[in-house]
C-alpha atoms as a printed R data frame, in Angstrom:
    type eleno elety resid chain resno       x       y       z
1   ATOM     1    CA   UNK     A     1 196.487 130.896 110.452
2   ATOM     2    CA   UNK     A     2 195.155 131.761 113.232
3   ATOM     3    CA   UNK     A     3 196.457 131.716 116.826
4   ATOM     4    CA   UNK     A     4 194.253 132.827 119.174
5   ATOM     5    CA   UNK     A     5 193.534 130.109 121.559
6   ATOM     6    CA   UNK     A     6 190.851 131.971 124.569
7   ATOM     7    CA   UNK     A     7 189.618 129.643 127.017
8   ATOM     8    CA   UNK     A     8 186.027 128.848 127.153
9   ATOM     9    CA   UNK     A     9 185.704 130.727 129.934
10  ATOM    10    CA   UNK     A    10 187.667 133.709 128.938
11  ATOM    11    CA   UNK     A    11 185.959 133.542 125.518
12  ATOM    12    CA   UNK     A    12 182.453 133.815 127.569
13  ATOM    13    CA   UNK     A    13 184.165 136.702 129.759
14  ATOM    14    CA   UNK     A    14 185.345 138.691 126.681
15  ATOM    15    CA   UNK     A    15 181.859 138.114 125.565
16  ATOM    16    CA   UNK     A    16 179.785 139.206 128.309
17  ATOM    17    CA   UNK     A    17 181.954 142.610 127.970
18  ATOM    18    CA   UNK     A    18 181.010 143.663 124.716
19  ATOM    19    CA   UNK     A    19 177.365 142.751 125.247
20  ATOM    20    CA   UNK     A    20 176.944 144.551 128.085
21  ATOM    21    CA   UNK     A    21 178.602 147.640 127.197
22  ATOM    22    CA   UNK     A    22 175.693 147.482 124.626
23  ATOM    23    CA   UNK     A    23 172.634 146.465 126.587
24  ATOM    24    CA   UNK     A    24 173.557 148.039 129.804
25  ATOM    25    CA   UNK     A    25 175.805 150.922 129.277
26  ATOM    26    CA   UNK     A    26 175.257 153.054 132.400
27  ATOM    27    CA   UNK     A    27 177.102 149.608 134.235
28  ATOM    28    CA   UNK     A    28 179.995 149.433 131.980
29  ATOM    29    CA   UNK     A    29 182.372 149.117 132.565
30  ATOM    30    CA   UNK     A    30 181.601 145.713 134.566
31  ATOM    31    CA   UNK     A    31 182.388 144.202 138.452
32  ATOM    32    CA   UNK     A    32 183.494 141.676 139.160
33  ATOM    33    CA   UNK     A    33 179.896 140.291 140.489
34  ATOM    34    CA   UNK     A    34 178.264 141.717 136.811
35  ATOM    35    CA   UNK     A    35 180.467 139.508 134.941
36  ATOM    36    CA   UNK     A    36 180.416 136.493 137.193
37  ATOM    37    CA   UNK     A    37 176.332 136.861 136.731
38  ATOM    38    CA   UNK     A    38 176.747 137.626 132.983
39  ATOM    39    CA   UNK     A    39 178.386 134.567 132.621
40  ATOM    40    CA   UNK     A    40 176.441 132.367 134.507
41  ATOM    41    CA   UNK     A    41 173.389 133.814 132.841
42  ATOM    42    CA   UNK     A    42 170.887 131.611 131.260
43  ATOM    43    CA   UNK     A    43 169.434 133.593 128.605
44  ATOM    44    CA   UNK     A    44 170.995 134.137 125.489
45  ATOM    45    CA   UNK     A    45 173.859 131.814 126.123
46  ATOM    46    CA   UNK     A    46 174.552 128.207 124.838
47  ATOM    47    CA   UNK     A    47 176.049 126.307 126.803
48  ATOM    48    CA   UNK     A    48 174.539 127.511 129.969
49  ATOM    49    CA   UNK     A    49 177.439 127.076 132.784
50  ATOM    50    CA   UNK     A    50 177.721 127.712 136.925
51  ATOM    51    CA   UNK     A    51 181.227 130.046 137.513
52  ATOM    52    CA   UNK     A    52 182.648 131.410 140.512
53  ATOM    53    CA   UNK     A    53 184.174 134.973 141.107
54  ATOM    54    CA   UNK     A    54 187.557 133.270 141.897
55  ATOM    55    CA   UNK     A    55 187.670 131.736 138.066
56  ATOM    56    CA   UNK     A    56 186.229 134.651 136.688
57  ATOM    57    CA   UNK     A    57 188.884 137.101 138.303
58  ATOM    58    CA   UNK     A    58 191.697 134.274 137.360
59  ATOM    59    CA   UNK     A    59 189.920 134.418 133.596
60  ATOM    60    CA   UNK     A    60 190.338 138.223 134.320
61  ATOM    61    CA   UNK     A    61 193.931 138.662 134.519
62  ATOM    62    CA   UNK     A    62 194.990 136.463 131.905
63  ATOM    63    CA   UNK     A    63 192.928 138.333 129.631
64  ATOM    64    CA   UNK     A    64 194.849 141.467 130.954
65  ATOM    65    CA   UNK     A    65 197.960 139.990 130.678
66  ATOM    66    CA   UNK     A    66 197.314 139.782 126.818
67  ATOM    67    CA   UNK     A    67 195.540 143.546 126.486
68  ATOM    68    CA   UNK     A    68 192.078 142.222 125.950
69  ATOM    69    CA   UNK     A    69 190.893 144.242 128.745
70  ATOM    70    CA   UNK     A    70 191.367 147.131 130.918
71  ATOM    71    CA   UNK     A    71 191.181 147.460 134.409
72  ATOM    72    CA   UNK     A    72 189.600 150.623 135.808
73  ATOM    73    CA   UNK     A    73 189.244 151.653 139.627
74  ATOM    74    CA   UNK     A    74 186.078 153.270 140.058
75  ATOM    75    CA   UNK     A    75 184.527 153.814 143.193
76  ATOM    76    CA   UNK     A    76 185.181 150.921 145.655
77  ATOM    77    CA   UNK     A    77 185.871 147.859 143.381
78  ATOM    78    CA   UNK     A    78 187.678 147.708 140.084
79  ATOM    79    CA   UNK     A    79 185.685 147.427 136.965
80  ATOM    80    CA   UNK     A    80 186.863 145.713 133.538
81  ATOM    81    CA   UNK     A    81 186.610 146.956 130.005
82  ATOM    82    CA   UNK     A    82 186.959 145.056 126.809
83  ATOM    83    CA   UNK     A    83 189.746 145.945 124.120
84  ATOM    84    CA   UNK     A    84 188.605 143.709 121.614
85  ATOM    85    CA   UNK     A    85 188.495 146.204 118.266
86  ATOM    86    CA   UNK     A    86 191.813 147.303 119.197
87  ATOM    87    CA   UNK     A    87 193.696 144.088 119.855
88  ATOM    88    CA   UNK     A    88 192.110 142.405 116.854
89  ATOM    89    CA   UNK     A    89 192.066 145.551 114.621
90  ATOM    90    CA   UNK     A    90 188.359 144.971 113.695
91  ATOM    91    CA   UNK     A    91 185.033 146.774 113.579
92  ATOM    92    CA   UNK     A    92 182.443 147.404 116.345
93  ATOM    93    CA   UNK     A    93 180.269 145.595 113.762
94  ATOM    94    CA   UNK     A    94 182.691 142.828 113.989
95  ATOM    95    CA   UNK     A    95 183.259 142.585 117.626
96  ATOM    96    CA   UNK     A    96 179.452 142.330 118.056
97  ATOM    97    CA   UNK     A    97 179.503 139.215 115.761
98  ATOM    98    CA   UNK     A    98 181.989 138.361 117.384
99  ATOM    99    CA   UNK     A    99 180.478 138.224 121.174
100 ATOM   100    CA   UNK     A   100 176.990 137.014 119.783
101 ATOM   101    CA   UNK     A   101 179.072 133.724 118.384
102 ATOM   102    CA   UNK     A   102 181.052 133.685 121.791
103 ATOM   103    CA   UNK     A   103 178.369 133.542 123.631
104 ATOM   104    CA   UNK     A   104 175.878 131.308 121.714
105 ATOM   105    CA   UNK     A   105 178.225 129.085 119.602
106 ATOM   106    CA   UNK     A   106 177.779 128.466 115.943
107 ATOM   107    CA   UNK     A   107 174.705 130.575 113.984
108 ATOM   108    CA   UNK     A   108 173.475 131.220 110.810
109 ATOM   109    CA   UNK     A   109 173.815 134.332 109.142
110 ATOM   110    CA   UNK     A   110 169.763 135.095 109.548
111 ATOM   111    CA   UNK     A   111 170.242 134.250 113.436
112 ATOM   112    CA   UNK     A   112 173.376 136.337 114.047
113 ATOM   113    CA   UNK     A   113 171.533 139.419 112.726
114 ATOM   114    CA   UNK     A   114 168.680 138.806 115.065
115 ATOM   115    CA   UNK     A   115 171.241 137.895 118.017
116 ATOM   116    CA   UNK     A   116 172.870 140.896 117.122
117 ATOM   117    CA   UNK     A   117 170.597 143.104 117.099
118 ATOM   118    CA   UNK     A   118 170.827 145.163 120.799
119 ATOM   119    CA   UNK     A   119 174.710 145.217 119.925
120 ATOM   120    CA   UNK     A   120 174.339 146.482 116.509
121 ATOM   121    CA   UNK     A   121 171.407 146.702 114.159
122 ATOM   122    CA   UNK     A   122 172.621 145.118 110.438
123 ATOM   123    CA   UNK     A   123 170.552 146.722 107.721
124 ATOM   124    CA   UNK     A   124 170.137 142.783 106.487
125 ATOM   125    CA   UNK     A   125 171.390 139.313 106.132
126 ATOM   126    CA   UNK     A   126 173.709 140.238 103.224
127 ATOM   127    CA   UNK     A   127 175.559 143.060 105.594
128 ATOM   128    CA   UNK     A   128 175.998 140.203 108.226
129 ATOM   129    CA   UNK     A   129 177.230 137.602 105.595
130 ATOM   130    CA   UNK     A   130 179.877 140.593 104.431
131 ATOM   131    CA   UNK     A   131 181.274 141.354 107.406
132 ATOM   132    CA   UNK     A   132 181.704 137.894 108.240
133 ATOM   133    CA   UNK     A   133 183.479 136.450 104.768
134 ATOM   134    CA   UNK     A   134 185.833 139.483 105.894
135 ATOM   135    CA   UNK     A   135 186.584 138.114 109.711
136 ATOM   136    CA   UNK     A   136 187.345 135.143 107.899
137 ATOM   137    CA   UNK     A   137 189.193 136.022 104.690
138 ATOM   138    CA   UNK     A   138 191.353 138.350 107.432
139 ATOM   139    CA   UNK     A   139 194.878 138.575 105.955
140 ATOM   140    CA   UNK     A   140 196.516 138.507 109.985
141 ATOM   141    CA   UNK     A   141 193.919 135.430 110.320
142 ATOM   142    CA   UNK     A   142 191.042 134.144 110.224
143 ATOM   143    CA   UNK     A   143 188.396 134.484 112.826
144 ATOM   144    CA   UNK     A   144 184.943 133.046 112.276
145 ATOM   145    CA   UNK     A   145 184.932 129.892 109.874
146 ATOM   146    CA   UNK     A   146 182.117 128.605 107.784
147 ATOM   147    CA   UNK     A   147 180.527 125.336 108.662
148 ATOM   148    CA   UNK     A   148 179.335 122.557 106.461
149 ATOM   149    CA   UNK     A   149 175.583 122.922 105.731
150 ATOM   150    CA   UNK     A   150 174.135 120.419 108.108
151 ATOM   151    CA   UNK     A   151 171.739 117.419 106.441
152 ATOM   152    CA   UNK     A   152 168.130 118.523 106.230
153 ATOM   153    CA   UNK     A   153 168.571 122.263 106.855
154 ATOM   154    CA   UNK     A   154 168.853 125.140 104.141
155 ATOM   155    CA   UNK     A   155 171.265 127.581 105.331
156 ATOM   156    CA   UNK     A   156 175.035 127.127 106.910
157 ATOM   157    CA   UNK     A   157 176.860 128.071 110.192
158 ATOM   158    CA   UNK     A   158 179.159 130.198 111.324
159 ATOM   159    CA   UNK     A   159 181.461 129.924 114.239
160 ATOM   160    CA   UNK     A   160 184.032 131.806 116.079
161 ATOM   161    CA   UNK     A   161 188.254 130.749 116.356
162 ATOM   162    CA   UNK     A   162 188.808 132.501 119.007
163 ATOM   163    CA   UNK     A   163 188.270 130.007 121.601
164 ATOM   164    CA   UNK     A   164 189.048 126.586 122.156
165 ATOM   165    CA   UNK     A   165 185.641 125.769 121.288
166 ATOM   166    CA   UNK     A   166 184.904 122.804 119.406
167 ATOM   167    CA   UNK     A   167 184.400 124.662 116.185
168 ATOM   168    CA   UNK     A   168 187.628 123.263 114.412
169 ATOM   169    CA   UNK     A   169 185.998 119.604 114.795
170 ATOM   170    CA   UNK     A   170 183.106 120.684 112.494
171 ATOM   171    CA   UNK     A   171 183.021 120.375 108.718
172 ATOM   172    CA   UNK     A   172 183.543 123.334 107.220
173 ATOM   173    CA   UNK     A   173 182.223 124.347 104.250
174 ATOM   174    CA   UNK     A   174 183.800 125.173 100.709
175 ATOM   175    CA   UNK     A   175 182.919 125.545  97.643
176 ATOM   176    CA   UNK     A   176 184.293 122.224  96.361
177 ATOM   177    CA   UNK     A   177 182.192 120.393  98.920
178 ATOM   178    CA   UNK     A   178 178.951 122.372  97.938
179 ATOM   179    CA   UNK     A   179 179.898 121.418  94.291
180 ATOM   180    CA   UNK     A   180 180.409 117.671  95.267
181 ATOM   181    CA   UNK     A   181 177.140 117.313  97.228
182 ATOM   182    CA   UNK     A   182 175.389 118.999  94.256
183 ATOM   183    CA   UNK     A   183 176.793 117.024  91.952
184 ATOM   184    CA   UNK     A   184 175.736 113.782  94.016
185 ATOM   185    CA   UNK     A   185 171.898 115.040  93.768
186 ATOM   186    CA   UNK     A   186 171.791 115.579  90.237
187 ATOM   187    CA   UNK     A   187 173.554 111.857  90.203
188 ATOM   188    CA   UNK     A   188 170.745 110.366  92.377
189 ATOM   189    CA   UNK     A   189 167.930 111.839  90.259
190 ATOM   190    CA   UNK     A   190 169.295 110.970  87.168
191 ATOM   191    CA   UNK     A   191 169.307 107.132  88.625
192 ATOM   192    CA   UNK     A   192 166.108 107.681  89.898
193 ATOM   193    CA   UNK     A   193 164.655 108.768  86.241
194 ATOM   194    CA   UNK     A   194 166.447 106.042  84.830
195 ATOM   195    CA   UNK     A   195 165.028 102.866  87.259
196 ATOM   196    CA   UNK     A   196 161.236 104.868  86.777
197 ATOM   197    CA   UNK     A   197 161.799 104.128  83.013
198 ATOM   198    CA   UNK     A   198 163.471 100.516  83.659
199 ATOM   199    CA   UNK     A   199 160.212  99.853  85.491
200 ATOM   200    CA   UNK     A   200 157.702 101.113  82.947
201 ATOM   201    CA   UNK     A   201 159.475  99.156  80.063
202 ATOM   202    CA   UNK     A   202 159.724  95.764  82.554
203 ATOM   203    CA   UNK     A   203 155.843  96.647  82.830
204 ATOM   204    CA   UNK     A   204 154.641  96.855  79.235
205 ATOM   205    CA   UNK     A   205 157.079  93.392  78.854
206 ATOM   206    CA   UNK     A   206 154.919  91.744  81.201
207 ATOM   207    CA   UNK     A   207 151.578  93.373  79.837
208 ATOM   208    CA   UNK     A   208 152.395  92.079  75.775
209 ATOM   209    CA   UNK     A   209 153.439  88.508  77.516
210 ATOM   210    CA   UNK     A   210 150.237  88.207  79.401
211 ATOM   211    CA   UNK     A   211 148.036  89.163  76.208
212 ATOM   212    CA   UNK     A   212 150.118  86.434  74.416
213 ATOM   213    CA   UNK     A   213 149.444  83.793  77.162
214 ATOM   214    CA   UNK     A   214 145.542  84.794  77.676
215 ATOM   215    CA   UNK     A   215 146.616  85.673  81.162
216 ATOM   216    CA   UNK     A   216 145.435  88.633  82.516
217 ATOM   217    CA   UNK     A   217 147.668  91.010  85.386
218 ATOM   218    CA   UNK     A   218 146.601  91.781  89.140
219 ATOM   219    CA   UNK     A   219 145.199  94.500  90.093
220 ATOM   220    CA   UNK     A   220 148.395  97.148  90.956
């Protein structure tokens, strides 16, 4: 089972690190005043939030306290690192799954690759869907969790445990609920073939009677 319990904040923190050690690697390691703007970002984040450098630094050093990052002094202010392969024994593929899901909540497999892409390109969907059944088959615990295909759309959702996120009050997916919802359409169109013949039969009823009766039947 797994224990990790970030807060949203440090979860978008953590998050903002291994993105921008991607997307703008001549900055990384970060300030201070990066990360406070790389969380309060707009693009490419969901939710969208306002943060201060006082709660960032305070998100800061309890994510040192617990190795997630480094501290570094270069130049005149300190800059921060992320230790996220290392403390969670994963992947760089992983970790940028990871961050894309930290930063922009729960995704499909389709959307993570495409989110993903500036932090690592996946050759495909199905490389994306492996390395995620792995994060959360993980024998030390899981770390991403499968979510209940939502009504209406085609493909399910993945989101991250790491943070106290809501992602544990979502449905989550499995195969006996895919095999109970299947088993519920296949029930609804058999009832549905069944009342089409009740009606046709009901209709050549009325049909003989009205021929009996010299009657004849409104136009349908």
């Amino acid at each position: 089972m797994n224990m990790i319990n970030l807060s949203a904040l440090e979860a978008r923190v953590l998050g903002v690190l291994v993105e921008k050690q991607h997307t703008v690697p001549d900055s990384y390691p970060l300030t201070l005043a990066a990360l406070v703007a790389g969380s309060n970002q707009k693009t490419s984040r969901d939710p969208v939030i306002t943060t201060t450098e006082i709660d960032v630094q305070g998100a800061l050093d309890r994510l040192k306290a617990d190795a997630w990052i480094v501290e570094t002094s270069g130049g005149r202010v300190m800059r921060y690192a992320h230790n996220v392969e290392r403390v969670l024994a994963v992947p760089s593929q992983s970790a940028a799954l990871l961050a894309v899901l930290l930063l922009r909540g729960a995704q499909t497999a389709a959307e993570l690759r495409a989110n993903c892409d500036r932090l690592h390109r996946f050759a495909d969907v199905g490389a994306v869907e492996a390395f995620l059944h792995e994060l959360a088959q993980r024998p030390a615990g899981a770390l991403v969790v499968e979510l209940a295909r939502a009504p209406g759309t085609r493909e399910t959702r993945w989101a991250q445990l790491l943070s106290k996120t809501p992602a544990d009050t979502l449905a989550i997916a499995s195969p006996a609920d895919a095999a109970h919802s299947d088993g519920d359409l296949q029930t609804l169109r058999r009832d549905v073939a069944d009342l089409r013949d009740e009606v046709e039969r009901l209709g050549r009823i009325v049909a003989e009677l009205s021929a009996k009766l010299g009657t004849s039947l409104p136009p349908s």
